[in-house]
Structure formats: C-alpha cells, structure tokens
C-alpha beads as a LAMMPS data file, in Angstrom:
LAMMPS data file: protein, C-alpha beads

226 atoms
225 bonds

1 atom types
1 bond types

-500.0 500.0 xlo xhi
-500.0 500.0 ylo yhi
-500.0 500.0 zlo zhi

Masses

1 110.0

Atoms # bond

1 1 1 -49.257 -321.074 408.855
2 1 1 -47.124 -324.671 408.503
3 1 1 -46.748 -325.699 411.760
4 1 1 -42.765 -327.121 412.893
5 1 1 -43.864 -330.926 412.329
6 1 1 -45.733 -330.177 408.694
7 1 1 -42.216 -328.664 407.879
8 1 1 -39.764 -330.863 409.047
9 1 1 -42.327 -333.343 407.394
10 1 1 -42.315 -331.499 403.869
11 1 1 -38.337 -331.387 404.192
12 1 1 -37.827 -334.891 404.644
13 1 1 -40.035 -335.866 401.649
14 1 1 -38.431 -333.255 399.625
15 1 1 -35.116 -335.172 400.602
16 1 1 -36.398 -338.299 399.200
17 1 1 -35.340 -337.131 396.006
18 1 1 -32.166 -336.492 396.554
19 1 1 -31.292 -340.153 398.587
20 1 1 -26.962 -339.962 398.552
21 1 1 -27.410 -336.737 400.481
22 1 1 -26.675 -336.482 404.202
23 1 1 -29.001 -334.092 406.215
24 1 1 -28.276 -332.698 409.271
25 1 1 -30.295 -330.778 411.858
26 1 1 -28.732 -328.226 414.580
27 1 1 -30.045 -325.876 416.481
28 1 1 -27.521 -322.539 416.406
29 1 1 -28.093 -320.637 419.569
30 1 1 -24.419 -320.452 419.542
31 1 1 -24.555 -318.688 416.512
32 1 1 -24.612 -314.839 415.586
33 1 1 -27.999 -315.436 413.520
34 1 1 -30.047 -316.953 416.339
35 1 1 -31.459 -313.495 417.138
36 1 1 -33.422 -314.459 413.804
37 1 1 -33.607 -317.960 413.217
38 1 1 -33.719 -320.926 415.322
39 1 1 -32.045 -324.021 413.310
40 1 1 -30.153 -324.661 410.578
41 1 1 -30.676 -326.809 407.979
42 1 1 -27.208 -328.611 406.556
43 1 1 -26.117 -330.887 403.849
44 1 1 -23.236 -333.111 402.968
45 1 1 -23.362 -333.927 399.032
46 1 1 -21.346 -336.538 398.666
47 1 1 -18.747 -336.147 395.406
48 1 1 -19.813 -337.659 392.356
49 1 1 -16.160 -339.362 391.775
50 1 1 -13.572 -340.897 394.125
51 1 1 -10.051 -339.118 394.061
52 1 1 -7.486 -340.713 396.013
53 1 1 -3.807 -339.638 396.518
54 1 1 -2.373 -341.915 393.208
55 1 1 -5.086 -340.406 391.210
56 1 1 -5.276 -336.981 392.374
57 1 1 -4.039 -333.998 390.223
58 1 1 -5.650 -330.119 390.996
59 1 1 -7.399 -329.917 387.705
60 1 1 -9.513 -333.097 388.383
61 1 1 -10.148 -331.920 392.473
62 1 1 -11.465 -328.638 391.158
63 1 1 -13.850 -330.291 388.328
64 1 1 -15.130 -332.474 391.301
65 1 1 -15.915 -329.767 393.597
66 1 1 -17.178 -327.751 390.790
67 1 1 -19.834 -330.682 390.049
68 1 1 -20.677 -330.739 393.706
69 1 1 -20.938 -327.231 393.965
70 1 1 -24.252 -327.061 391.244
71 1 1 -25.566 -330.121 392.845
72 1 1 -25.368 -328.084 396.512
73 1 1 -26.924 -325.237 394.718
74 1 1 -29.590 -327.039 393.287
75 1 1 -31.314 -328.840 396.027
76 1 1 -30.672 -325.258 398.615
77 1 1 -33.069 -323.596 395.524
78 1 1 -35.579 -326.546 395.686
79 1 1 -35.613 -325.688 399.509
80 1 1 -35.750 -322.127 399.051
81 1 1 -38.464 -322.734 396.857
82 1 1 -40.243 -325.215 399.135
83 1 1 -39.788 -322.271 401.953
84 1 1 -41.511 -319.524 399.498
85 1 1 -44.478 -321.004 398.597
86 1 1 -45.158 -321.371 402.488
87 1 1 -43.713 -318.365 403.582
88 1 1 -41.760 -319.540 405.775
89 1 1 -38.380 -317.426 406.576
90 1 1 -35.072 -318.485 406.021
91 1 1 -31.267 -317.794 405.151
92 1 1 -28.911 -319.085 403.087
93 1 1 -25.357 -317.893 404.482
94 1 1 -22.756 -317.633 402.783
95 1 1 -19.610 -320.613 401.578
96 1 1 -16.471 -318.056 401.700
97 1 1 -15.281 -316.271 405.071
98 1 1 -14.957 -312.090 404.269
99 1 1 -11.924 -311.652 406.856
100 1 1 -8.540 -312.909 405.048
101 1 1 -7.025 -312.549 408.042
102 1 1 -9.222 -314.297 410.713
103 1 1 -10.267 -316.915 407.582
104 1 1 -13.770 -317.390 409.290
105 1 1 -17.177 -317.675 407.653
106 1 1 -19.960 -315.754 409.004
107 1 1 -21.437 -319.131 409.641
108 1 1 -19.317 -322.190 409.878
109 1 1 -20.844 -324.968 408.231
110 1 1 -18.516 -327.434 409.546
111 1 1 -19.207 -326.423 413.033
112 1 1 -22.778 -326.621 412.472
113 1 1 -22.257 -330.106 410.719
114 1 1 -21.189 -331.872 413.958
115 1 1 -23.603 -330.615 416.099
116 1 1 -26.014 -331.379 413.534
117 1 1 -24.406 -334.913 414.053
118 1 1 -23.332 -335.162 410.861
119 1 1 -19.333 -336.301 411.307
120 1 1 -16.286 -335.063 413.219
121 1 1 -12.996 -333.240 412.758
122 1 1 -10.465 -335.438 410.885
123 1 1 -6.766 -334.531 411.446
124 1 1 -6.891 -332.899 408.695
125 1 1 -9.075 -330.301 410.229
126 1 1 -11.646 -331.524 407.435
127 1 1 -15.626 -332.830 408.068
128 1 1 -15.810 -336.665 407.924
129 1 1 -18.574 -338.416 407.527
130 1 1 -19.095 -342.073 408.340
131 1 1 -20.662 -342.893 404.579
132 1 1 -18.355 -340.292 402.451
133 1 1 -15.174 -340.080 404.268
134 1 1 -13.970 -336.260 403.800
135 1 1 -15.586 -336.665 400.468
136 1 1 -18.606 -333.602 400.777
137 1 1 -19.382 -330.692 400.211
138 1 1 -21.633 -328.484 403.182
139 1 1 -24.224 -325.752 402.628
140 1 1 -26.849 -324.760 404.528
141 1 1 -30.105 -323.253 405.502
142 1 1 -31.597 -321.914 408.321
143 1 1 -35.382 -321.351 409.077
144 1 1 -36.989 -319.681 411.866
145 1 1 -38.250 -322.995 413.398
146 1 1 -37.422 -325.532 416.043
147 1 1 -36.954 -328.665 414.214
148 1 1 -35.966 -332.314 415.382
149 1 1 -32.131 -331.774 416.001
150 1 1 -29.091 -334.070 415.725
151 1 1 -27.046 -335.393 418.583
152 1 1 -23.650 -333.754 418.443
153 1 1 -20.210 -336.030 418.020
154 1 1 -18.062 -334.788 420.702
155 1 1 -15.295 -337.088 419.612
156 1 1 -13.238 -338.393 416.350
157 1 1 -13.625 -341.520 414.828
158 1 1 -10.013 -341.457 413.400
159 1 1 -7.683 -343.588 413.945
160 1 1 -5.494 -342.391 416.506
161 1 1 -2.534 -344.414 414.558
162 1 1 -3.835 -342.849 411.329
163 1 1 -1.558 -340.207 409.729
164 1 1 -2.178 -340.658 406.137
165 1 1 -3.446 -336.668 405.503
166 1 1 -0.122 -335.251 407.712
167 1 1 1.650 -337.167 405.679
168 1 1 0.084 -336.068 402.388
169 1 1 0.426 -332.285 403.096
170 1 1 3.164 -331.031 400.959
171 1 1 3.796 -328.051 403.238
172 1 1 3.305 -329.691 406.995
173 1 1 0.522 -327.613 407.665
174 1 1 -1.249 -330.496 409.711
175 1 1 -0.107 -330.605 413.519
176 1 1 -0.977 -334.259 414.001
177 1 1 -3.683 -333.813 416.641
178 1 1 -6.400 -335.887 416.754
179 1 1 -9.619 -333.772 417.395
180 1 1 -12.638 -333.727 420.255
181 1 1 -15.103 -331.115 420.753
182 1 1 -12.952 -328.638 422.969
183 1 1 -10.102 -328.517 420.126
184 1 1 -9.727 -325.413 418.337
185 1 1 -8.840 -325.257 414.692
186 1 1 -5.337 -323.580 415.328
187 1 1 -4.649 -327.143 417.410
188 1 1 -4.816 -328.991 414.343
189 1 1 -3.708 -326.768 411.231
190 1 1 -1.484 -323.743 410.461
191 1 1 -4.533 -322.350 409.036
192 1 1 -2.276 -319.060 407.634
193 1 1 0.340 -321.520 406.390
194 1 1 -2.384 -323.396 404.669
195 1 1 -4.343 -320.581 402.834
196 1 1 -1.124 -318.374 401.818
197 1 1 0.179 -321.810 400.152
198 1 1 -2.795 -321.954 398.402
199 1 1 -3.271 -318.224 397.797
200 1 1 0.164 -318.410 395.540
201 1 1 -1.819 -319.913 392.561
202 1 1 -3.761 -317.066 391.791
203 1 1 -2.142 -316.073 388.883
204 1 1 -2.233 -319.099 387.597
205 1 1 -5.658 -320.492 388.023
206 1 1 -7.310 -317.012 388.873
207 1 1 -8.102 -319.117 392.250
208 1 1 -6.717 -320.459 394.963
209 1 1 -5.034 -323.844 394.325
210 1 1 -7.764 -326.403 395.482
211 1 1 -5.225 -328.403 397.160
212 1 1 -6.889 -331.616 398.294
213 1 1 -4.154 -333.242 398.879
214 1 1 -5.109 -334.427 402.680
215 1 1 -8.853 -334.925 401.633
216 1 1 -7.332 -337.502 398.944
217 1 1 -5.169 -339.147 401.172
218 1 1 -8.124 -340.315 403.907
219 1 1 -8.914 -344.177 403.880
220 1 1 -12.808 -343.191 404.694
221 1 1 -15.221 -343.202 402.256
222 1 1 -13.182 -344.390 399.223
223 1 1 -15.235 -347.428 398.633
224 1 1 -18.160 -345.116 398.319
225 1 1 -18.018 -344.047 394.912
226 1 1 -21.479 -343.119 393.678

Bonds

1 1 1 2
2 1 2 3
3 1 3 4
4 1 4 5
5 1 5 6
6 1 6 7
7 1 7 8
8 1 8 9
9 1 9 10
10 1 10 11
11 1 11 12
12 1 12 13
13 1 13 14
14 1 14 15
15 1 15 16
16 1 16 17
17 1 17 18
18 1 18 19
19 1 19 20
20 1 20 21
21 1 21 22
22 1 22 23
23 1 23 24
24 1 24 25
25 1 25 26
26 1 26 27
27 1 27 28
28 1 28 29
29 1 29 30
30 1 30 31
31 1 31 32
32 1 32 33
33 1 33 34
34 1 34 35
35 1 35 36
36 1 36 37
37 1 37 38
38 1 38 39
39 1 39 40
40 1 40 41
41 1 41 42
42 1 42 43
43 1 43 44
44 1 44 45
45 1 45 46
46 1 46 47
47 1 47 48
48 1 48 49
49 1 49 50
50 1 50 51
51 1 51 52
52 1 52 53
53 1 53 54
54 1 54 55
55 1 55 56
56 1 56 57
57 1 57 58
58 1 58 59
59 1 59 60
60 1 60 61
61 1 61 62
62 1 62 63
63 1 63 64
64 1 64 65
65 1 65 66
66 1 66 67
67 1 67 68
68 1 68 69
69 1 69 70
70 1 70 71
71 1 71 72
72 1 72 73
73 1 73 74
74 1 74 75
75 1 75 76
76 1 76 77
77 1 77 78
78 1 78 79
79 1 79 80
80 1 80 81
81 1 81 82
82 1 82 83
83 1 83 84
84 1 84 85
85 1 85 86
86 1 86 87
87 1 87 88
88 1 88 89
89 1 89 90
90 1 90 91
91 1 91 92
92 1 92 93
93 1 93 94
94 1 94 95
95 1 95 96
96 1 96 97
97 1 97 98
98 1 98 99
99 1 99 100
100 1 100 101
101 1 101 102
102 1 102 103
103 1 103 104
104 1 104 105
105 1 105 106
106 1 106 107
107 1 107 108
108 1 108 109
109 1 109 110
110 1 110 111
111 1 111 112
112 1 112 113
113 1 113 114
114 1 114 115
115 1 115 116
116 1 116 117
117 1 117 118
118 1 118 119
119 1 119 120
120 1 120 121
121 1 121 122
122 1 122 123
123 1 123 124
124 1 124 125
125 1 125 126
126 1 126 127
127 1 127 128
128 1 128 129
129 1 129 130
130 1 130 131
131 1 131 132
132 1 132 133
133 1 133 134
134 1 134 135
135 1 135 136
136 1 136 137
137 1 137 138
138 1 138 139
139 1 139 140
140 1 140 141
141 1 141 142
142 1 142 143
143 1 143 144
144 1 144 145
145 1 145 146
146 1 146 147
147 1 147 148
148 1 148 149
149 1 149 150
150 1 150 151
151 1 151 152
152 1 152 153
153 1 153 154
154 1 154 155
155 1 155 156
156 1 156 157
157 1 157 158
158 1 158 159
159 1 159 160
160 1 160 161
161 1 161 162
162 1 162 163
163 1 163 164
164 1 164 165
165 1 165 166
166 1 166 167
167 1 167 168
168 1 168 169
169 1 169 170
170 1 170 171
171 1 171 172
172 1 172 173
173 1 173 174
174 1 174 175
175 1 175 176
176 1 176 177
177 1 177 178
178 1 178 179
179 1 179 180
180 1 180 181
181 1 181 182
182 1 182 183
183 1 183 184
184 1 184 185
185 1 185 186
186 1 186 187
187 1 187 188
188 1 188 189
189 1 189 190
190 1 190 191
191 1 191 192
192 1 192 193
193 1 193 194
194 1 194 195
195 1 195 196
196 1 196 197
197 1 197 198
198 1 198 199
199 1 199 200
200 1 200 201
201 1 201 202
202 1 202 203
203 1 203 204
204 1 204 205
205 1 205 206
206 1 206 207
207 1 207 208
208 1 208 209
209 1 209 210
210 1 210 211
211 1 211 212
212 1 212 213
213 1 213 214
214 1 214 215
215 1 215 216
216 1 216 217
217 1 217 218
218 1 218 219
219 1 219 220
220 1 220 221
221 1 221 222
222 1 222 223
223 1 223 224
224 1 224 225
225 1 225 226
C-alpha cells in the first residue's frame, strides 16, 4: 500500500509536467464527502490567452474556457490514472451545481481553493490568484489521504479602491464588497440576478452566456499571458 508521503511525492512529480499549473492542498472536513475522503486535491489552470475588457467579446471568452476546460480534464485523467495503478481511492466531483435555485455545487471548488491557499475572493465574487489574476479554471480531486495542506487566505488582496469588475458588470450584479473569510457569497453578488442574466442566452448559444465581463475587467494577472 503507498504510504501518504510516497503519494504526495508521486503527485508532485507528476506536476512537474504540467509547470503553469497552480496546486492546492485542503483538507475538507467541512465538507459533505469527508465521511469518505480526507483531502482534496485542486487546480488552477491558468488560461492559455489574456482577454481584457477592450478585447473581450463572448465568442472568444467561451473558446478560452473551452481550451482550459480539456487542459483541466487532461491532467485530472493523468491523476486518475496515477491513483488506479496504486489503488488508491478517490473522487472527482462534479463542475456544475444540480439545484438552479440554491446555484451550489456539491463541492465548491472555490471554497476549497482558498483553504487550499490558493487565492481569495475578488469583488467580483471570482477566485484570484496572485500569478493568474481571475484568469483559471478549478477542478479537483479528492483521495482518501492526509496530505501536506495549504494555509488558508482569510483575507483579499484587492484593492480596497479597486472597482474595475463593479464597474464592468452590465447588469450591477456586484455589491461592491470587498471579501474576508466570514463573507458570504450573497454579500458580494446578486447571485439570481447574475445567473438569470446569463440564463437568457440559451436560445441563442444553447448555453448560458459566458459573461466574463468582470473576470476581463481585473488588473491581476494580465501581464501573465502564457
């Protein structure tokens, strides 16, 4: 049996390969799924283009998530892979929520992301991340180990005089709030306001409108362009 420092070992070389990628360790005893697994595993892949607000139009935002999307999938089947040929138990939860109305994932991968110590909550009720700005996509993985975990952020790293992303919502969604630990997502965004906006493209792009308008808009990470 691989032993909790041979596989946090064998995940960290396996990571070599994929250098622009931010991992993240957390334990989730907070979490529904601790009953059968003991950390989780998370990833920010950083987008493979910079969009900012001049450039920014819904069919590119959609091809760049899109491209970060197969990269996400293809290093959480390398994983799974690694965790198969050892054995070793693990999850991958779901992206999507499953309640409309609630609009919460069984497992939030944001959430897990800053306790995994990964960013904070920009104003814009979006991850940021020191290297990538708002400019990642999240998955995760969780084993039935006790890995080496992250220190949570607690606090934002925004600028309190920052307001670039309010500003860039086109239907004022944002509440202006500037996030810690003890907010709560309603504090900083009409999360129903948000997704029925969003919801009103369906029958035009058989989707919800992308609509990443206040990712676009954040200074961070636009120098970062890989």
């Amino acid at each position: 049996m691989v032993s909790e420092i041979e596989l946090y070992e064998m995940v960290i070389r396996k990571m070599q390969d994929y250098s622009s990628i931010i991992l993240g360790i957390t334990d989730i005893s907070y979490s529904d799924y601790f009953n059968k697994y003991k950390c989780a595993l998370i990833l920010a892949v950083p987008h493979k283009e910079i969009i900012s607000i001049n450039s920014y139009s819904e069919e590119k935002f959609e091809e760049i998530i899109l491209t970060a999307r197969e990269q996400t999938n293809a290093i959480i089947s390398d994983l799974s892979n690694l965790f198969e040929r050892y054995d070793i138990k693990y999850y991958v939860p779901p992206v999507a929520q499953t309640n409309e109305e609630q609009l919460i994932a069984p497992f939030s991968f944001k959430y897990a992301a800053v306790n995994a110590g990964i960013g904070w909550i920009g104003k814009n009720d979006i991850l940021i991340t020191k290297e990538y700005g708002p400019r990642v996509r999240l998955s995760a993985i969780l084993v039935n180990y006790n890995l080496p975990i992250g220190k949570p952020v607690t606090e934002s790293m925004c600028d309190d005089k920052c307001v670039l992303c309010i500003e860039a919502c086109p239907y004022k969604a944002l509440r202006g709030i500037q996030w810690d630990i003890n907010k709560h997502r309603e504090e900083l965004i009409d999360y129903q306001l948000c997704n029925y906006k969003r919801s009103l493209y369906f029958k035009k792009h058989n989707r919800k409108h992308s609509c990443g308008l206040c990712m676009a808009a954040c200074p961070l990470g636009e120098k970062n362009n890989l």
